[in-house]
C-alpha positions as CSV (number, residue, x, y, z in Angstrom):
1,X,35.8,0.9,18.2
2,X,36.8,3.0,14.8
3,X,35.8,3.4,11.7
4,X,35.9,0.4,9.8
5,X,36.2,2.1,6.0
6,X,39.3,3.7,7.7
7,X,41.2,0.3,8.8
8,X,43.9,-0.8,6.9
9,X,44.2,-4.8,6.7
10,X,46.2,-5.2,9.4
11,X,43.7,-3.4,11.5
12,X,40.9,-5.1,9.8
13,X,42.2,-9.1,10.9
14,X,42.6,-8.3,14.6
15,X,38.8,-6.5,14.4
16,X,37.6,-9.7,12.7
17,X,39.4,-12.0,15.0
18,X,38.1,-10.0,18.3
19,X,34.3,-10.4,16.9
20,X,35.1,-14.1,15.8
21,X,35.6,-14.4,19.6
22,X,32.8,-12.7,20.7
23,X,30.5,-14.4,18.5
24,X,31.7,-17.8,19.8
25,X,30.7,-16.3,23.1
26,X,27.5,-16.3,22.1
27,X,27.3,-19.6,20.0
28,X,28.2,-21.4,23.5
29,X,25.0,-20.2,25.0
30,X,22.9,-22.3,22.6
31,X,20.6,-19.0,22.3
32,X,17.1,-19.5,20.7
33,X,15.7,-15.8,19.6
34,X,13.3,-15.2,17.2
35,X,12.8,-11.6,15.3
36,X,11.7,-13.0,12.2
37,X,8.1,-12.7,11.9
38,X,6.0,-9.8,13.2
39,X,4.2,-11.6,15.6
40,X,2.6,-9.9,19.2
41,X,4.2,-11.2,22.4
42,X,2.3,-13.1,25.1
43,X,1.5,-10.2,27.1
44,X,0.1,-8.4,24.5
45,X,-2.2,-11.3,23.7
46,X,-3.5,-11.4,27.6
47,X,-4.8,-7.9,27.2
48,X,-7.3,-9.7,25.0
49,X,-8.1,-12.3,26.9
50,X,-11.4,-10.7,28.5
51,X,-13.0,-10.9,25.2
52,X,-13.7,-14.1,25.5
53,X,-15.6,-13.7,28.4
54,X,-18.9,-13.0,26.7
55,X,-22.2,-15.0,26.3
56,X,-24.8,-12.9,25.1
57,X,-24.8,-13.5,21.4
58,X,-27.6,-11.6,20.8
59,X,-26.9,-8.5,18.4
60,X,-28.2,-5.3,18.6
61,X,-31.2,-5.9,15.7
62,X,-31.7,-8.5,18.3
63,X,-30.8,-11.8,15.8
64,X,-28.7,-14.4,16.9
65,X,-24.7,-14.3,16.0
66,X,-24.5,-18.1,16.4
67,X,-26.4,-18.8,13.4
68,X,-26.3,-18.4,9.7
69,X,-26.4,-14.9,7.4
70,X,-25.0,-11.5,7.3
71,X,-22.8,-12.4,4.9
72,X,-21.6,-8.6,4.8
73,X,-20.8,-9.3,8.3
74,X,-22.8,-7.8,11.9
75,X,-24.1,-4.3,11.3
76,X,-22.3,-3.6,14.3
77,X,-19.0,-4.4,13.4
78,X,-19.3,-3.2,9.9
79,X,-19.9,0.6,12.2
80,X,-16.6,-0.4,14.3
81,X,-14.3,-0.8,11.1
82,X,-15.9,1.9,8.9
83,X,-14.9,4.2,12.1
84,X,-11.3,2.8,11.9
85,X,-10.9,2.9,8.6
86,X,-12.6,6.3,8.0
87,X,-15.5,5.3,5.9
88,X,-19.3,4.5,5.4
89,X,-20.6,1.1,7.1
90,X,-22.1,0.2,3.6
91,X,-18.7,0.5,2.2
92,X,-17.1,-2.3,4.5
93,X,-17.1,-6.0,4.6
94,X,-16.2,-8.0,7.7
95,X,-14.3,-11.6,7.1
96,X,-12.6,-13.6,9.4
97,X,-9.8,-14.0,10.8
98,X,-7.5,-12.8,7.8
99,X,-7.0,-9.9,6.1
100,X,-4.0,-11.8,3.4
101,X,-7.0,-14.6,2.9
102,X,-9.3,-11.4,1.9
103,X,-6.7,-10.5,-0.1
104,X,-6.2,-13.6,-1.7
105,X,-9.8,-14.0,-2.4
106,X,-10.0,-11.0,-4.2
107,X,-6.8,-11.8,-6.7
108,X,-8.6,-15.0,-7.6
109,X,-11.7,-13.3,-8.1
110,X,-10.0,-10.8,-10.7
111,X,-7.9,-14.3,-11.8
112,X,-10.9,-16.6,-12.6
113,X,-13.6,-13.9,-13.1
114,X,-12.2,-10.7,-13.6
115,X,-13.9,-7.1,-12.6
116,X,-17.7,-5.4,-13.8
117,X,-15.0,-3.7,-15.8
118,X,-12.3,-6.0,-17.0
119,X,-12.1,-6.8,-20.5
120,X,-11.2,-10.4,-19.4
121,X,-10.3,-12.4,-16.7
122,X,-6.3,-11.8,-15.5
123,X,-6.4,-15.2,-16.3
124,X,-6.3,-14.4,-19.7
125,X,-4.2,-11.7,-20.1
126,X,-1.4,-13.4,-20.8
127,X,1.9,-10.9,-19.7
128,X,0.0,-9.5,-16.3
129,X,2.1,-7.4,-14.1
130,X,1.7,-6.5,-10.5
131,X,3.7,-3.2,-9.0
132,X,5.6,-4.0,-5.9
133,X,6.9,-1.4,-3.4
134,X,10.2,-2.2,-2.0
135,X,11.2,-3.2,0.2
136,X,7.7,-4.6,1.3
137,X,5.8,-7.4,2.8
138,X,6.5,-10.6,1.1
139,X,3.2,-12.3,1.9
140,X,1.6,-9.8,-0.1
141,X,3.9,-10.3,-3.2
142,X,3.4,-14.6,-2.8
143,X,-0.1,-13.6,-3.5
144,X,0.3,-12.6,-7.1
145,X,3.7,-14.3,-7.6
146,X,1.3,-17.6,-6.9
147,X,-1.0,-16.6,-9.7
148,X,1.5,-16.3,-12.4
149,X,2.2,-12.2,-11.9
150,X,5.1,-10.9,-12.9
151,X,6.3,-8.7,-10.3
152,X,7.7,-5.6,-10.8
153,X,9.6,-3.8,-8.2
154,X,9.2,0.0,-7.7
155,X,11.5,2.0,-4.9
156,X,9.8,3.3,-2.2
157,X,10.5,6.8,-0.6
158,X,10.0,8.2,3.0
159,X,6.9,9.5,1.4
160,X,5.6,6.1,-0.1
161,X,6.3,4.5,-3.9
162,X,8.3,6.6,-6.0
163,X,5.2,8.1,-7.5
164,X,7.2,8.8,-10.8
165,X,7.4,5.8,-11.4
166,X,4.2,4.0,-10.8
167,X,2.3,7.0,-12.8
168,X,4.5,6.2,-15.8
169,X,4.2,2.8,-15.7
170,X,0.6,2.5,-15.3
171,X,0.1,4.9,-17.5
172,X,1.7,3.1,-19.8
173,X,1.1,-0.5,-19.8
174,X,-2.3,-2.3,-19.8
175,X,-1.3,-5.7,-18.2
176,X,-0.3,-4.2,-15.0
177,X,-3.4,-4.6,-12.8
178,X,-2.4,-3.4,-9.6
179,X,0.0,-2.7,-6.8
180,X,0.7,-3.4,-3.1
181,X,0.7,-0.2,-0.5
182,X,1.4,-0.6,3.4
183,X,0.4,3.1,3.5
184,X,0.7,3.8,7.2
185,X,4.0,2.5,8.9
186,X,4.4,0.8,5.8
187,X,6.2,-3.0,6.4
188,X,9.0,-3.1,6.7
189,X,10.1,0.3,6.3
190,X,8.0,1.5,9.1
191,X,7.0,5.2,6.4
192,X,3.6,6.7,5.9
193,X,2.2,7.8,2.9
194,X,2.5,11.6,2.6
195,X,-0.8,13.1,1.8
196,X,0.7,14.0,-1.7
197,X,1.3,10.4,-2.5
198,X,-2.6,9.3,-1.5
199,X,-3.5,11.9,-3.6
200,X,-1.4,11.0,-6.7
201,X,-3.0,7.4,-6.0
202,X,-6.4,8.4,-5.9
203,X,-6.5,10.5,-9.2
204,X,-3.6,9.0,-11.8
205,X,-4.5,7.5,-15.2
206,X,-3.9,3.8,-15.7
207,X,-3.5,2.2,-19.3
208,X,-5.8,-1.2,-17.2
209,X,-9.2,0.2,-16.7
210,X,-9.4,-2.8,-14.0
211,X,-6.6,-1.6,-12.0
212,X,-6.9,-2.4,-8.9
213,X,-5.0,-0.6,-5.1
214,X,-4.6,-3.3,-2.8
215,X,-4.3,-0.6,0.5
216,X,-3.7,-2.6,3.4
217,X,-4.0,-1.2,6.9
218,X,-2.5,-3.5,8.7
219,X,-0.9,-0.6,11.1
220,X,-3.2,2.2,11.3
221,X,-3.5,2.0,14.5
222,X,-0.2,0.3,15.9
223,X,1.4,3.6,16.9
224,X,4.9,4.0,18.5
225,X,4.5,7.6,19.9
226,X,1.6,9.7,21.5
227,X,1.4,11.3,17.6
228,X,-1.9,9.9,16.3
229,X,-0.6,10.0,12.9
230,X,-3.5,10.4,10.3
231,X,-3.5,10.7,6.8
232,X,-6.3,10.9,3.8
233,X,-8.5,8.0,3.2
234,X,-7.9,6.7,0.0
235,X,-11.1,5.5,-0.9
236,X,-12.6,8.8,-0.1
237,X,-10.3,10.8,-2.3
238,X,-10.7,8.5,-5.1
239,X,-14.3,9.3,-4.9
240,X,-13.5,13.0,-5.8
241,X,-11.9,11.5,-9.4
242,X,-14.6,9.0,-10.0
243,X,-11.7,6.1,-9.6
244,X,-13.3,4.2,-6.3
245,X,-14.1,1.3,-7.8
246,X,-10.3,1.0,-8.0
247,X,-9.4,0.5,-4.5
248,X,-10.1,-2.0,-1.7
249,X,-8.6,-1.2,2.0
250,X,-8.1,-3.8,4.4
251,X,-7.6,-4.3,7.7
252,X,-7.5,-6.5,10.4
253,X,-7.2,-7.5,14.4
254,X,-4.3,-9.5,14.1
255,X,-2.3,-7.9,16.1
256,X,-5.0,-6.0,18.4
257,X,-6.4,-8.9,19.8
258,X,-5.2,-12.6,18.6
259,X,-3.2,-13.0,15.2
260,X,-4.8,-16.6,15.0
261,X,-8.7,-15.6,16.2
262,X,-9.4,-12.0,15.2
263,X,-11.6,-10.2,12.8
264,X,-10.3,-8.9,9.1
265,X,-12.3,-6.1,7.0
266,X,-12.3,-4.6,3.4
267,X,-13.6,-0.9,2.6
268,X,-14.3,-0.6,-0.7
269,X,-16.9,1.5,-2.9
270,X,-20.6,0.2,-3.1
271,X,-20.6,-1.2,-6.4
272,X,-17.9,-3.4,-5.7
273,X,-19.3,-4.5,-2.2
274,X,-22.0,-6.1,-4.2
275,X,-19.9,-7.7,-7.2
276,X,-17.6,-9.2,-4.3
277,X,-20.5,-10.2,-2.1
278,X,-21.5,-11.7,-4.7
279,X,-18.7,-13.9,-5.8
280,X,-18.4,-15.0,-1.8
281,X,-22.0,-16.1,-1.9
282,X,-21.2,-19.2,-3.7
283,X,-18.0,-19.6,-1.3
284,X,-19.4,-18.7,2.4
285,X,-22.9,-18.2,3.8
286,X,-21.3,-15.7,6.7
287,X,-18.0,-15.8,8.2
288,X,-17.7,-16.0,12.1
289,X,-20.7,-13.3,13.5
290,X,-19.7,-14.9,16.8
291,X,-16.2,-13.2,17.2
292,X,-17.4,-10.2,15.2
293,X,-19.9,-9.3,18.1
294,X,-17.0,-10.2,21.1
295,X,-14.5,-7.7,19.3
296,X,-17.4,-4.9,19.1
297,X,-18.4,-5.3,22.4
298,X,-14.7,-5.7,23.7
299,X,-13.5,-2.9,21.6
300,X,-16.5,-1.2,21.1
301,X,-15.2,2.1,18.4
302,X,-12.3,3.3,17.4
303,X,-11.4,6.0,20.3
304,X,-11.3,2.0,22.2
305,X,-9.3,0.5,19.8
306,X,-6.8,3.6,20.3
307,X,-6.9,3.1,24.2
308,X,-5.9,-0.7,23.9
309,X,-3.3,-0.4,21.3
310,X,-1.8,2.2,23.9
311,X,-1.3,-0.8,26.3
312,X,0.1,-2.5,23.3
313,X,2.3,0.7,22.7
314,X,3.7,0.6,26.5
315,X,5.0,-3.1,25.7
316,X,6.3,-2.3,22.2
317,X,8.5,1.5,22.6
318,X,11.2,-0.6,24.9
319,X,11.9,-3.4,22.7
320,X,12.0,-0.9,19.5
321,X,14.3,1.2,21.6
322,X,16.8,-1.7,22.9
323,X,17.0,-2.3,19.3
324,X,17.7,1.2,18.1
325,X,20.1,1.6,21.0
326,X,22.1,-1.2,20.5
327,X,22.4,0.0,16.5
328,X,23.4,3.4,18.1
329,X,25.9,2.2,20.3
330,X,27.7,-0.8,18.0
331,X,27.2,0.3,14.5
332,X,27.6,4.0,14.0
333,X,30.9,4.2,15.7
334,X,32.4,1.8,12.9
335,X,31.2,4.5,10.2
336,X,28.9,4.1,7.1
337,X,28.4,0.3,7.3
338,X,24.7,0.1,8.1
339,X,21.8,2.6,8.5
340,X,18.3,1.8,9.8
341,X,14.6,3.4,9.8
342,X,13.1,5.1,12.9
343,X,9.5,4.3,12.5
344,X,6.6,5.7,14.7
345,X,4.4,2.6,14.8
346,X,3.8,-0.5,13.0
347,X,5.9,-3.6,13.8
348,X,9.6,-3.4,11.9
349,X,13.1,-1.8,12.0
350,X,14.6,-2.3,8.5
351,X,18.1,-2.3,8.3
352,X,20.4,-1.4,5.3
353,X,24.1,-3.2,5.6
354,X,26.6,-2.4,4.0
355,X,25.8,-4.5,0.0
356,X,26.7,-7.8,0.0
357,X,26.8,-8.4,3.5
358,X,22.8,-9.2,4.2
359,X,22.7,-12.7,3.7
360,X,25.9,-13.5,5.7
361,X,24.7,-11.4,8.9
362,X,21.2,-13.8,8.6
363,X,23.6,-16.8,8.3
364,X,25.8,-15.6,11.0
365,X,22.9,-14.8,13.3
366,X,21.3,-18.1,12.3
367,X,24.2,-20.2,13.1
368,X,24.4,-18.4,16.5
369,X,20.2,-18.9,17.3
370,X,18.9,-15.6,16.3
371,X,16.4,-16.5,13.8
372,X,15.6,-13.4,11.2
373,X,13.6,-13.1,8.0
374,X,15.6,-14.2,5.4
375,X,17.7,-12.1,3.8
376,X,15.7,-10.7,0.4
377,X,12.6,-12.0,1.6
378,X,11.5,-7.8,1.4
379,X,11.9,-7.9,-2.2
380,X,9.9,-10.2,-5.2
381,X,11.6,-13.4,-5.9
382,X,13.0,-12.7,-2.6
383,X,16.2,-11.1,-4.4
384,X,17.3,-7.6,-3.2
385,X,19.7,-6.6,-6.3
386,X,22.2,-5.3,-3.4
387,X,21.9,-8.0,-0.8
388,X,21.4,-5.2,1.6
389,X,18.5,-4.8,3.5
390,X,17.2,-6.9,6.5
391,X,13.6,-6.7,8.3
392,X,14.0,-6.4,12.3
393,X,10.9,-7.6,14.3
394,X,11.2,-6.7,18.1
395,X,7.5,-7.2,18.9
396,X,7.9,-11.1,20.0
397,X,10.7,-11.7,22.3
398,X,10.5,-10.1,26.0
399,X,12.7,-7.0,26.2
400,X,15.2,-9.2,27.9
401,X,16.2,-11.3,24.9
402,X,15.8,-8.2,22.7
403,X,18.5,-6.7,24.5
404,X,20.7,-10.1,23.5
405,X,19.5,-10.8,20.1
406,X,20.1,-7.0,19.0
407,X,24.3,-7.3,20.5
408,X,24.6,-10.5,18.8
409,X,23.3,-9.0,15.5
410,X,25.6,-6.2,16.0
411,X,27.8,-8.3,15.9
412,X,27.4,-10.2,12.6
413,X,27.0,-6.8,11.0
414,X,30.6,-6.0,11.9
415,X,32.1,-9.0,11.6
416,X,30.1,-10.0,7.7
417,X,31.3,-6.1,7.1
418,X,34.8,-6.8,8.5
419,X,35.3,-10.0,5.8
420,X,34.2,-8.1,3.0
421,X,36.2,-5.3,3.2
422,X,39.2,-8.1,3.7
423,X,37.6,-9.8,0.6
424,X,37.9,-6.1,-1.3
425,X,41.1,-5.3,-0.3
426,X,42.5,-9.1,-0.9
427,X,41.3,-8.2,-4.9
């Protein structure tokens, strides 16, 4: 194996025709791996499975779960988020089973209704912006893309959004109403907000006095290592610059207990718990108080969240690793064709190809029965100016077809790399 910038053409047809015939190697095995989507494994999901197990439904102010109210959600499990996400109870709401359908709700609210302090609906405003980290999750950026956004892509940094840049802007422009964050093992990047960058959040000057920070915690729990990474909580720091009403955190279960049956949460600053309660007053007379009280008693605070995500965490290090290794071991010989993140929790690799080459390594995989998130789907409009970067999930397969899925994609980086630096030298 040698360094692929090095090769002269000559070189650079027998590499391509050696990987043509490994990859046809793999194509005969009619493989069907998937690392698109960050989705738990099966035995992740049966460490779980004894919250079900419950019958008492009575809660601890002794009302019944089963029935209706509490639209706030159980006192209970308001305590067990506000000790995850580092807040007041009063200061967090407890939905269902989606943290993105939260999040939805709450763009439509500033859509059709606006904020106490809008000076109109978004609806209205006629050129509204959202800011977009990127790379970053592209559920998040459908969201506002779906009600008429235009999204505007800022860099992000090992340290978070290139603060720079979303100070000026917001500074600047009136129409832009808010902005994305994965702050802790952000997706798909895998960085955490340095406390410099939650600061700068908490205390900047926007031109919208509605600006909103959508903060989602998806991963603030989902760690890799034994470091128990922990960082500011924005909506506590806000507080010191009187900008609270600014932010909502969310967070979810999803991948904790069951992605499909778990329990989702906002934090958010007392006046704007009772603005969004309520707007979902007319929508919802509780959400499911049932599965709110099995996830208290099953996880029962936050020091027994940590302790199950650790069982998660001895699933999750060897698939992450048998992807890292393989990069290790079949990319970095060839030289500066592709570079990858080494993140410390949260669910994604992202790998950086060589530009040009993403969306022929997802084809090339595709073809072959690896199945990964399109290529650009990181990015808004799903168009990543270099065609560069793809998002890795390991968390899904067993480690077994890890180990496959991350040779063959070795693979297809060398050999999409291979033809386009015949392509370049054939101009």
């Amino acid at each position: 194996m040698a360094n692929y910038l090095a090769m002269n053409r000559d070189e650079l047809t027998a590499e391509k025709a050696a990987l043509e015939a490994k990859y046809k190697e793999f194509q005969a095995k009619g493989l069907k791996l998937n690392m698109a989507r960050g989705k738990p494994g099966p035995h992740q999901m049966d460490l779980a499975m004894d919250l079900l197990k419950m019958n008492d439904y009575t809660t601890d102010a002794g009302t019944d779960a089963r029935n209706y109210g509490e639209l706030e959600g159980l006192q209970e499990a308001r305590v067990l988020f506000a000790d995850v996400f580092g807040v007041k109870p009063e200061e967090v709401f407890v939905g269902g089973n989606s943290s993105l359908q939260l999040m939805y709700n709450l763009i439509n609210i500033g859509y059709v209704f606006g904020f106490p302090e809008s000076p109109c609906p978004w609806s209205q405003v006629e050129k509204r912006k959202f800011l977009c980290p990127v790379p970053g999750y592209d559920r998040h950026f459908a969201i506002t893309e779906e009600f008429g956004f235009e999204l505007i892509s800022v860099p992000m940094t090992p340290n978070g959004p290139d603060m720079d840049i979303v100070e000026k802007l917001v500074a600047e422009d009136p129409d832009i109403k808010g902005i994305w964050c994965v702050p802790q093992y952000s997706n798909p990047d895998g960085y955490t907000y340095s406390d410099e960058t939650i600061e700068r959040f908490a205390k900047m000057k926007t031109a919208a006095p509605d600006f909103k920070i959508f903060w989602d915690e998806a991963y603030i729990v989902h760690h890799l290592t034994d470091e128990i990474i922990e960082t500011p909580v924005l909506l506590n720091e806000s507080k010191k610059y009187g900008n609270e009403d600014r932010v909502f955190m969310f967070t979810s279960t999803s991948k904790i207990t069951f992605p499909g049956a778990g329990v989702s949460a906002i934090a958010c600053s007392e006046s704007s718990m009772k603005y969004i309660c309520k707007r979902f007053s007319v929508m919802i007379i509780s959400y499911d108080k049932m599965n709110q009280l099995r996830h208290v008693r099953f996880l029962k605070n936050k020091e027994g969240v940590l302790a199950h995500m650790a069982k998660h965490r001895r699933r999750l290090v060897p698939c992450f690793d048998a992807v890292k290794t393989a990069f290790k071991n079949n990319l970095i010989p060839c030289g500066d064709i592709a570079h990858w993140t080494d993140p410390k929790g949260g669910y994604f690799i992202s790998l950086y190809v060589m530009p040009g080459c993403a969306k022929r390594v997802a084809g090339l995989c595709k073809d072959a029965g690896l199945t990964l998130t399109g290529a650009g789907s990181a990015y808004p409009y799903h168009k990543d100016p270099e065609d560069s970067h793809l998002r890795i999930a390991p968390t899904y397969p067993s480690l077994d077809e890890v180990e496959t899925a991350s040779e063959l994609l070795c693979i297809c980086v060398r050999l999409a790399v291979a033809e386009k630096l015949l392509a370049d030298k054939a101009d």
